[in-house]
C-alpha positions as CSV (number, residue, x, y, z in Angstrom):
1,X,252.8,108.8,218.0
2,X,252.9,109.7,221.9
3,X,250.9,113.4,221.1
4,X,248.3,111.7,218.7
5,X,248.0,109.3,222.0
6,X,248.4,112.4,224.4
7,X,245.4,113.9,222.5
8,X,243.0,110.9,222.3
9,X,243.6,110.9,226.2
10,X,243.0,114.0,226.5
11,X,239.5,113.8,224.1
12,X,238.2,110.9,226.6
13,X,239.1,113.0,229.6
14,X,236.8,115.9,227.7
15,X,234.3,113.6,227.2
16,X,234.2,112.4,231.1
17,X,233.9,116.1,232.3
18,X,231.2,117.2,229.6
19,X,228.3,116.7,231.4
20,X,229.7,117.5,235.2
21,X,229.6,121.3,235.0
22,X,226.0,121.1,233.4
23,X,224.4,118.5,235.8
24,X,222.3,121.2,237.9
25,X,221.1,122.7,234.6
26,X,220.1,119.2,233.1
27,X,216.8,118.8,234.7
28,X,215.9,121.8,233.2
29,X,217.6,121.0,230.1
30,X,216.1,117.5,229.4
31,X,212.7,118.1,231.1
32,X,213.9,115.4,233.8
33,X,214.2,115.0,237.3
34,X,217.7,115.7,239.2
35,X,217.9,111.8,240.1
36,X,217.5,110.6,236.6
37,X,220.0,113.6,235.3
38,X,222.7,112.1,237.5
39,X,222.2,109.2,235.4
40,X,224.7,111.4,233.1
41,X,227.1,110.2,235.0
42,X,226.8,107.3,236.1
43,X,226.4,105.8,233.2
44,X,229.6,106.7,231.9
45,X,231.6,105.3,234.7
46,X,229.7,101.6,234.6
47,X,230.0,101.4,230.8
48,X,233.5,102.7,231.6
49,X,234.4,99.9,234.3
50,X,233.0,97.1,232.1
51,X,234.4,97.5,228.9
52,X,238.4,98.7,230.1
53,X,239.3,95.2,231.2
54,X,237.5,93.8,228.0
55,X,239.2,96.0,225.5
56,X,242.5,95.4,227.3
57,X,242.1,91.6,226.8
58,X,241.1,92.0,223.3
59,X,243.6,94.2,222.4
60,X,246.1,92.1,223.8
61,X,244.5,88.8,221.3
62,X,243.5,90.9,218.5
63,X,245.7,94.5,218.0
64,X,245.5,97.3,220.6
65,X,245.4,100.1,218.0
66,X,242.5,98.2,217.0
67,X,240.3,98.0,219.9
68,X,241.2,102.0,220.8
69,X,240.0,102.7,217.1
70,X,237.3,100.9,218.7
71,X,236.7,102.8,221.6
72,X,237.0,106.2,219.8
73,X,234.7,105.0,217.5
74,X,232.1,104.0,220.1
75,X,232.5,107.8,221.8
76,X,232.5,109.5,218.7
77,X,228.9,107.8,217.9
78,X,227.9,108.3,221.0
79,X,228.5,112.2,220.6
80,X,227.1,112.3,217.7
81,X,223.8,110.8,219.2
82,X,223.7,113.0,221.9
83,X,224.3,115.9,220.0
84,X,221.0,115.5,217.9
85,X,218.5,114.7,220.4
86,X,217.3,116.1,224.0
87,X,215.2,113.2,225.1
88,X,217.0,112.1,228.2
89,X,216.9,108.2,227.4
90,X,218.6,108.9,224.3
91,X,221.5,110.8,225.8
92,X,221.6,108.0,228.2
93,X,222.5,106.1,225.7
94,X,224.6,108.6,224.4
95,X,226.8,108.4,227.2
96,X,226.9,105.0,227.9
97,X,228.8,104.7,224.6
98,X,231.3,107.8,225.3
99,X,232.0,105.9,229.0
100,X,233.1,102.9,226.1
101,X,236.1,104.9,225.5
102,X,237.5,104.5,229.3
103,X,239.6,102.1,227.3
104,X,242.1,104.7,225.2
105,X,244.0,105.4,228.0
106,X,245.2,101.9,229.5
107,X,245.2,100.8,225.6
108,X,247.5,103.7,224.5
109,X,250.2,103.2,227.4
110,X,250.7,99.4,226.6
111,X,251.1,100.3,222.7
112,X,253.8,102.8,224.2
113,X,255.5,100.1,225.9
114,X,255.3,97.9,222.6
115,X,256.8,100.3,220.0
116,X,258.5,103.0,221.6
117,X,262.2,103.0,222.0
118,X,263.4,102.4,226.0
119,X,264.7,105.7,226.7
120,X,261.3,107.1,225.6
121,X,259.1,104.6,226.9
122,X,258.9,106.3,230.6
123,X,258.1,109.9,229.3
124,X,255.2,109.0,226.7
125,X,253.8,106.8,229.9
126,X,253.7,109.4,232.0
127,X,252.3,112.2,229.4
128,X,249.9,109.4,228.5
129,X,248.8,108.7,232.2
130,X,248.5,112.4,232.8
131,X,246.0,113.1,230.4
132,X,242.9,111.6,232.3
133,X,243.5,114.7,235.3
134,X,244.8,117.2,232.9
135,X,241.7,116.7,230.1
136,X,239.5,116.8,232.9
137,X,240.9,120.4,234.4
138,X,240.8,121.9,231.0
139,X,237.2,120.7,230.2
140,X,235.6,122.6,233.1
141,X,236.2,126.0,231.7
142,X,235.9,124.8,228.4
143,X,232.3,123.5,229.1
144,X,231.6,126.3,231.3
145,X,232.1,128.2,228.5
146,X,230.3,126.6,225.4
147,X,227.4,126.0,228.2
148,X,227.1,129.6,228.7
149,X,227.5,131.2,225.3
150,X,226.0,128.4,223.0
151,X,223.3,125.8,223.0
152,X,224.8,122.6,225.2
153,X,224.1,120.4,221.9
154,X,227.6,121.7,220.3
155,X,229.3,120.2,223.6
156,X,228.0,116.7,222.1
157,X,229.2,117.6,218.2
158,X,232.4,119.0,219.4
159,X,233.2,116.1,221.0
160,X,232.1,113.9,217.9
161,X,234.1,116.1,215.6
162,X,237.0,116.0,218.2
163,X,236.3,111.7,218.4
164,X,236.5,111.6,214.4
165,X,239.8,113.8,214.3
166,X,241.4,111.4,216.3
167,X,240.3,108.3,214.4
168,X,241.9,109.1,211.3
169,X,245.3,110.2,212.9
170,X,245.6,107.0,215.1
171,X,244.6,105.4,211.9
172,X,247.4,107.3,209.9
173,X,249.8,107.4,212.7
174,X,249.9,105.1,215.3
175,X,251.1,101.6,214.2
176,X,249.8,98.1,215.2
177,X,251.6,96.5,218.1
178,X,253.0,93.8,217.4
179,X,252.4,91.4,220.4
180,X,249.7,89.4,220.8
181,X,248.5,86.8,223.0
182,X,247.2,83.5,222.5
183,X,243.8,81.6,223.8
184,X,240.3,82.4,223.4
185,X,238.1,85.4,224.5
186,X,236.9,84.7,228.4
187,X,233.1,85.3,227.4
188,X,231.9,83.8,230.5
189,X,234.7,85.7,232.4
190,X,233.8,89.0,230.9
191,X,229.9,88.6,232.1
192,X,230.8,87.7,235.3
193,X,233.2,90.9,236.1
194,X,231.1,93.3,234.2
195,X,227.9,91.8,236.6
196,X,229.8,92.2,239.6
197,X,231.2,95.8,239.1
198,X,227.3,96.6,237.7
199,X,226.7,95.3,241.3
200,X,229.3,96.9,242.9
201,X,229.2,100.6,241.0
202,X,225.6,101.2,241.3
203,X,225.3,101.4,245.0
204,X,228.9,103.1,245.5
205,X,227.7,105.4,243.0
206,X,224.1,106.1,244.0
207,X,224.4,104.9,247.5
208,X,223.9,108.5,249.0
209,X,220.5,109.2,247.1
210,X,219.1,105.5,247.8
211,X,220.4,105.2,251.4
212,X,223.1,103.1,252.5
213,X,220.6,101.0,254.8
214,X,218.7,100.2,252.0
215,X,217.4,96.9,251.0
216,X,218.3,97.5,247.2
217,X,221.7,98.9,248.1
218,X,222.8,96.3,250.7
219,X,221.7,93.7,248.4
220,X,223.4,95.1,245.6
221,X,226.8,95.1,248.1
222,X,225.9,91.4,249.0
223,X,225.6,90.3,245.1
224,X,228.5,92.0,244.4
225,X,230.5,89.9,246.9
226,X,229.4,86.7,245.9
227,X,229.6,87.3,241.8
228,X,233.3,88.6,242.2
229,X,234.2,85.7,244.3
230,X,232.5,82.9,241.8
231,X,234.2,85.3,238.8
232,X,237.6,84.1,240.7
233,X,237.4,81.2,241.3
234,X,236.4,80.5,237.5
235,X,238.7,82.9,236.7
236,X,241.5,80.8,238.8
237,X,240.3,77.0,237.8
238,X,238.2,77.6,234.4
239,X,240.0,79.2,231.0
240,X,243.1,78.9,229.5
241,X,243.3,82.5,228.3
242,X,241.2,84.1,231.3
243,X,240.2,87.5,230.9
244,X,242.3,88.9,234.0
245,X,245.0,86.2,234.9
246,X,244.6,86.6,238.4
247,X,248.2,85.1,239.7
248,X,249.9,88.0,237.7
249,X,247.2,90.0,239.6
250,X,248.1,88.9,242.9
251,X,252.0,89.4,242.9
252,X,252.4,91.7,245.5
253,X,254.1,94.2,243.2
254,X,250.3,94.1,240.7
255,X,248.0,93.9,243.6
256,X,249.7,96.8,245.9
257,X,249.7,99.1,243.1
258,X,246.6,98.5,241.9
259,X,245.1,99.0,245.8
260,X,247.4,102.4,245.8
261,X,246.0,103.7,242.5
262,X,242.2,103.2,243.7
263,X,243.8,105.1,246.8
264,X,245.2,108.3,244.9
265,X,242.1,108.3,243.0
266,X,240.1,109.1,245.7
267,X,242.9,112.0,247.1
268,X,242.9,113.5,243.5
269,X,239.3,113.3,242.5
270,X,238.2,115.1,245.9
271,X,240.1,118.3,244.9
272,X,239.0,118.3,241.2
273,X,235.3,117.4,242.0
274,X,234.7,120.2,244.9
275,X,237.0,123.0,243.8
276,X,234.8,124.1,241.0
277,X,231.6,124.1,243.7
278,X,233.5,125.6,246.5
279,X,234.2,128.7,244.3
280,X,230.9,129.2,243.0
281,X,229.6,129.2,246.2
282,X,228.5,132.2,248.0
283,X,231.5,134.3,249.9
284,X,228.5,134.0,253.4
285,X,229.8,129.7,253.8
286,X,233.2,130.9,254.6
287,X,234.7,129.5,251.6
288,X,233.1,130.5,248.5
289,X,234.0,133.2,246.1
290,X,230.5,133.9,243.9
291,X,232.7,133.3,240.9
292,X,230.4,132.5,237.4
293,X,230.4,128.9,236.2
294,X,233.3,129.8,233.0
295,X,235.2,132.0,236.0
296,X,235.9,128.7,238.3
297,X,236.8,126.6,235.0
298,X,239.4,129.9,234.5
299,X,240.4,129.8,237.8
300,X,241.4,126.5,238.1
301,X,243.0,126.1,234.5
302,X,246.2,125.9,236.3
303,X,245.5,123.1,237.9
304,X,245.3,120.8,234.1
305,X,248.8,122.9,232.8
306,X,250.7,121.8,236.4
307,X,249.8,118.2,235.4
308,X,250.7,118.5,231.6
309,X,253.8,120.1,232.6
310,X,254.8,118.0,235.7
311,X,254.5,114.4,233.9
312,X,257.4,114.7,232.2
313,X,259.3,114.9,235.4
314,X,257.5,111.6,236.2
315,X,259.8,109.8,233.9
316,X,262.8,111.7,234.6
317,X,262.5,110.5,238.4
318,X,261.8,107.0,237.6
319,X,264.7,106.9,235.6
320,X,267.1,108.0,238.3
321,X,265.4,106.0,241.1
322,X,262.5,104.3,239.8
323,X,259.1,104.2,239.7
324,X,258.2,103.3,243.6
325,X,260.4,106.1,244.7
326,X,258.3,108.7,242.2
327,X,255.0,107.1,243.0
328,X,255.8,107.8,246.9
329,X,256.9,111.5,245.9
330,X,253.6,111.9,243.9
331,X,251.6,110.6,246.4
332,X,253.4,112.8,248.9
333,X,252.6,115.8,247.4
334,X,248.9,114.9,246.8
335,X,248.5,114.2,250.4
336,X,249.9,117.6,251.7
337,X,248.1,119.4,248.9
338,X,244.9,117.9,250.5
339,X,245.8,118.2,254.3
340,X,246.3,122.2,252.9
341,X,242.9,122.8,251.5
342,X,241.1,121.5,254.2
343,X,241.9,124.5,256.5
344,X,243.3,127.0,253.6
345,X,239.7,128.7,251.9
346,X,241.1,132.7,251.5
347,X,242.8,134.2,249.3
348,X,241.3,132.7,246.0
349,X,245.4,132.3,245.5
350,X,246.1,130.2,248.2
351,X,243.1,127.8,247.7
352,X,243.9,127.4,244.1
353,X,247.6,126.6,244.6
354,X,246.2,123.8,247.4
355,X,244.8,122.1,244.2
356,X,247.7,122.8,242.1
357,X,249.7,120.8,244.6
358,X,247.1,117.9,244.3
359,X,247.6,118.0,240.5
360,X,251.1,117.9,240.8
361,X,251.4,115.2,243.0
362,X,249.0,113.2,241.0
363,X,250.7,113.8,237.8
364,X,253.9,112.3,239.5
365,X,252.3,109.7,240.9
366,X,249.9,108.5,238.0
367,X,252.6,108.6,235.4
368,X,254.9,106.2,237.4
369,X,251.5,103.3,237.8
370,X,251.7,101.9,235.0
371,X,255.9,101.1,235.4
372,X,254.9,99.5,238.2
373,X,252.4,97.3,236.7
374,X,254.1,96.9,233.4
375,X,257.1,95.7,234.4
376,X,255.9,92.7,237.2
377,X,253.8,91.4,234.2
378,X,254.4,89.9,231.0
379,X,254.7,91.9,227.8
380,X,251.3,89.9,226.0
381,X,249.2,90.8,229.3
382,X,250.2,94.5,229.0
383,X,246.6,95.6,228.2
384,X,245.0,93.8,230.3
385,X,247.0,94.8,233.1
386,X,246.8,98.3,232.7
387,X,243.2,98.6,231.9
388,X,242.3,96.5,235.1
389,X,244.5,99.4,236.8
390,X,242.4,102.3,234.7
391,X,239.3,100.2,236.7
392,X,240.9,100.3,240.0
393,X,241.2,104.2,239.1
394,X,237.6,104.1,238.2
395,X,236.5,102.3,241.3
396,X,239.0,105.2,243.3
397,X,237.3,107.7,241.9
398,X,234.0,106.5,242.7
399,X,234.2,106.0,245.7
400,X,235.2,109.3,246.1
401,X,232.2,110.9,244.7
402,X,230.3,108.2,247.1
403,X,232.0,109.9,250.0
404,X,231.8,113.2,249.0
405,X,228.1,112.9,248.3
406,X,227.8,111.5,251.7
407,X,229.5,114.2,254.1
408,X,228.4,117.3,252.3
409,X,224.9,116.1,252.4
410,X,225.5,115.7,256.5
411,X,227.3,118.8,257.1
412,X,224.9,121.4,255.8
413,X,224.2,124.9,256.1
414,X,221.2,127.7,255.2
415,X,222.3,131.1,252.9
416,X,219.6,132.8,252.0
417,X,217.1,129.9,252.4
418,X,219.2,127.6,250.4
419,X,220.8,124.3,251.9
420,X,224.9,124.1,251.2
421,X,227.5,122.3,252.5
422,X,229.3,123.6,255.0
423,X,232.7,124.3,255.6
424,X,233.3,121.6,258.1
425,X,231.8,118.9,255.5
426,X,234.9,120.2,253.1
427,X,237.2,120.1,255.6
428,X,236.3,116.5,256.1
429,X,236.3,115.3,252.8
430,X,239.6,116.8,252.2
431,X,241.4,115.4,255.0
432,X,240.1,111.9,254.3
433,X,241.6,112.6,250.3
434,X,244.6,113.5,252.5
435,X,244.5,109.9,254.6
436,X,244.2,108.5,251.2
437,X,247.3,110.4,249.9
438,X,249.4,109.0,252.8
439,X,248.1,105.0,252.7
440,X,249.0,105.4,248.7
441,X,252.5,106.3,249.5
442,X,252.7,103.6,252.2
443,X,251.6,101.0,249.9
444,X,254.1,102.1,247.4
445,X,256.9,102.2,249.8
446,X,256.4,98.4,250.9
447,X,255.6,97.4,246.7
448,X,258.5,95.0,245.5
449,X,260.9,96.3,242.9
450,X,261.1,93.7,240.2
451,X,262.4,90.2,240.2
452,X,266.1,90.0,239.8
453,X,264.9,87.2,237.0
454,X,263.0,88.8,234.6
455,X,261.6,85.3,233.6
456,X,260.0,85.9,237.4
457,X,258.4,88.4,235.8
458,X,257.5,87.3,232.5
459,X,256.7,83.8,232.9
460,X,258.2,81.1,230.8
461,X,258.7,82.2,226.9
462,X,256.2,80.8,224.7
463,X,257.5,77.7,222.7
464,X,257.3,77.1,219.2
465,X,254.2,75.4,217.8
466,X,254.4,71.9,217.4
467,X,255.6,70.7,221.2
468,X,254.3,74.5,222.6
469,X,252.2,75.4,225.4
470,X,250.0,78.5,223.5
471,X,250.2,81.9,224.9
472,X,251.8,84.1,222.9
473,X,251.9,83.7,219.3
474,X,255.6,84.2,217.9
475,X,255.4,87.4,216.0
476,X,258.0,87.9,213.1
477,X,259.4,91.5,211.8
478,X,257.2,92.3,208.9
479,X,256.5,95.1,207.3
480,X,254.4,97.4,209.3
481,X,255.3,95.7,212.7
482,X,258.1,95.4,214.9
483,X,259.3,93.0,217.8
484,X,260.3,94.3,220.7
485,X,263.9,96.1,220.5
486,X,266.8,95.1,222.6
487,X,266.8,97.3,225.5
488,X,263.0,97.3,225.7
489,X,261.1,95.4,228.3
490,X,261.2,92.7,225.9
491,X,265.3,92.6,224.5
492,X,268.3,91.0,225.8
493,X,269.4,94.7,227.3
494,X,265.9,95.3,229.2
495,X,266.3,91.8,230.8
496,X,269.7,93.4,232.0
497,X,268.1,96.9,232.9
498,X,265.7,94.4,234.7
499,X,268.3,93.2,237.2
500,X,270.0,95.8,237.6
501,X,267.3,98.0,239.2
502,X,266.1,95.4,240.9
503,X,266.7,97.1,244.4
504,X,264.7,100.0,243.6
């Protein structure tokens, strides 16, 4: 079950990079301008941001397997579509419904939690938390690649074939969880988040190209604002089954490590986003290397095996001193690794093992996030938690490319008639990943460790029907389903796991 989970990570983390190596050769490609091509990605992270909290709730009501069959489903369609067209609406679309499939990830950890047993709960979390990074380091090359040696269409059906693989084996392989929660779906609370990250995501995303001074993009910022707030407070006063339950979200354990993971987004995506275009560049900046778009995917290969190997030794530190203590190691690492490429650009050894660094530490750091989360919330909520941390990613990551876009446009330089970045505006955007790397640890530090009651944690235990407050639905064992085992989060020995790590 974890590598058929592993892999469907792994295909959504393909998906997200498809696109990124061919972006310059788009316009061409789709007879387009370079403004509408970046639409190619954009699109993918607002679909992305909208529908992870969703799916979370509705796998939580409804089945998780179900709703990431779902989200394979909607990227395997999606590939399919933009593998037999090249009018550039229609790939937009295309990609809009690959960004759907955001959702595997958080969706796959909480099924983890559900039906593993204990001891192997912290390793298929981590392996499953990895995959985003490590997908994303082996689909450079890999698209770098297929983009040079074949038409860019078989991207789009290799992903479709890759999408439709998957379905069947979660089908086959993965069961149902057994948990559900109770309550209605929060329609009116799903159209106010997904308007106010649309609000939110468009600007942070495109702020660079539209200006931030703007009247469209301040006013976007401004709507943003004042959506998200009316969202909480109907959020907070409005439905019984809201779609985020924002008191679980504000615990100081949920709301600092959801602030830290939009943190070590940004210190991880800067290295994985501007490695690939620093070595490409020409040797004349000061850091380039001429190296071939399939000879940077190669060279930075690496950086994806450091974080399939290193996740594993995510759990194995958890275990011994738990999850704040790896999360502060992870983000540790990713910091230094940072700090290091900003002033290390030769040998083509040394600047590759500055981003191996990064990957490591975000490898530790990322597979210990959702422990955090999982275990200050309660077991029905697991989905929902975890995807609105897979959108605090998102918005991490975002705001990454944001700044990125920002300084290198600032900090240029002429070779040969041609405008680059220059070595400075790198050197900048690294050390602020770095800054981030060092406020994620911090915030981990001061996180609490869990509640020495884990009905603190959990909230009161639904009652039966009949003189019951509804939330979660008692489940029976059946055949085909399981309730939580003793020793998981959910048995008589995880409540006394519980207090006893409570110090860490």
């Amino acid at each position: 079950m974890v590598a058929v989970l592993a892999l469907s990570g792994i295909a959504v983390a393909l998906m997200q990079t498809l696109a990124v190596p061919l972006l310059p050769e788009f316009p061409r490609l789709l007879d387009t301008t370079p403004s509408t091509a970046a639409w190619l990605i954009t699109i993918t992270l607002l679909t992305g941001a909208v529908f992870a909290p969703v799916l979370g709730r509705l796998g939580d009501m409804y089945g998780k397997r179900r709703m990431l069959l779902a989200a394979l489903a909607s990227m395997t369609v999606g590939s399919a579509i933009g593998a037999m067209t090249s009018e550039v609406a229609v790939v937009l679309v295309a990609r809009g419904l690959q960004g759907v499939a955001i959702g595997v990830i958080p969706l796959g950890i909480s099924i983890m939690r559900d039906e593993l047993p204990p001891e192997r709960v912290g390793t298929g979390i981590a392996v499953m938390s990895s995959t985003l990074g490590a997908g994303g380091a082996v689909g450079l090359p890999l698209t770098g690649f297929v983009a040079e040696q074949a038409d860019w269409h078989w991207l789009f059906w290799g992903s479709a074939l890759f999408g439709l693989v998957q379905m069947l084996l979660v089908w086959a392989l993965v069961p149902e969880s057994s948990v559900r929660s109770g309550g209605r779906f929060d329609v009116l609370g799903a159209t106010g988040l997904s308007a106010g990250l649309l609000c939110l995501l468009l600007p942070v995303s495109r702020g660079s190209e539209w200006g931030w001074d703007s009247p469209l993009v301040l006013g976007l910022l401004v709507a943003s604002v004042v959506i998200l707030l009316g969202w909480g407070w109907y959020e907070l006063r409005g439905p019984a089954a809201p779609l985020v339950d924002l008191r679980v979200s504000a615990r100081p354990a949920v709301l600092l490590t959801n602030i830290a993971s939009v943190l070590i987004g940004v210190a991880m995506f800067a290295g994985f986003m501007v490695s690939a275009q620093m070595l490409q560049a020409p040797a004349a900046t000061g850091y380039g290397f001429d190296l071939s778009l399939m000879e940077s995917g190669l060279a930075l290969l690496p950086v994806g095996g450091a974080m399939v190997v290193f996740s594993p030794l995510s759990a194995v530190i958890s275990r011994r001193w738990g999850p704040r203590v790896t999360v502060v190691i992870g983000a540790a690492i990713l910091a230094l690794g940072n700090i290091a490429r900003a002033f290390v650009h030769a040998p083509l050894v040394a600047a590759i093992a500055t981003v191996i660094a990064t990957a490591i530490g975000a490898a530790l750091a990322y597979g210990a996030v959702p422990a955090l989360i999982m275990r200050a919330v309660p077991q029905s909520e697991t989905a929902a938690a975890n995807s609105l941390n897979a959108l605090c990613r998102s918005i991490g990551t975002s705001s990454c490319s944001a700044v990125i876009a920002t300084v290198t446009a600032g900090i240029v330089v002429r070779i040969d008639g041609v405008v680059l970045p220059g070595i400075d505006a790198y050197t900048v955007v690294f050390l602020i990943a770095g800054g981030a790397g060092v406020l994620a640890g911090v915030l981990a530090a001061v996180t609490p460790g869990p509640p020495a009651d884990p009905a603190a944690a959990t909230g009161p235990a639904p009652e039966a029907e009949g003189g019951s407050r509804s939330g979660v639905e008692p489940v029976t064992a059946s055949a085909g389903s399981r309730v939580p085992a003793e020793g998981s989060a959910g048995g008589p020995r995880g409540a006394r796991d519980t207090r006893a790590r409570a110090d860490r």
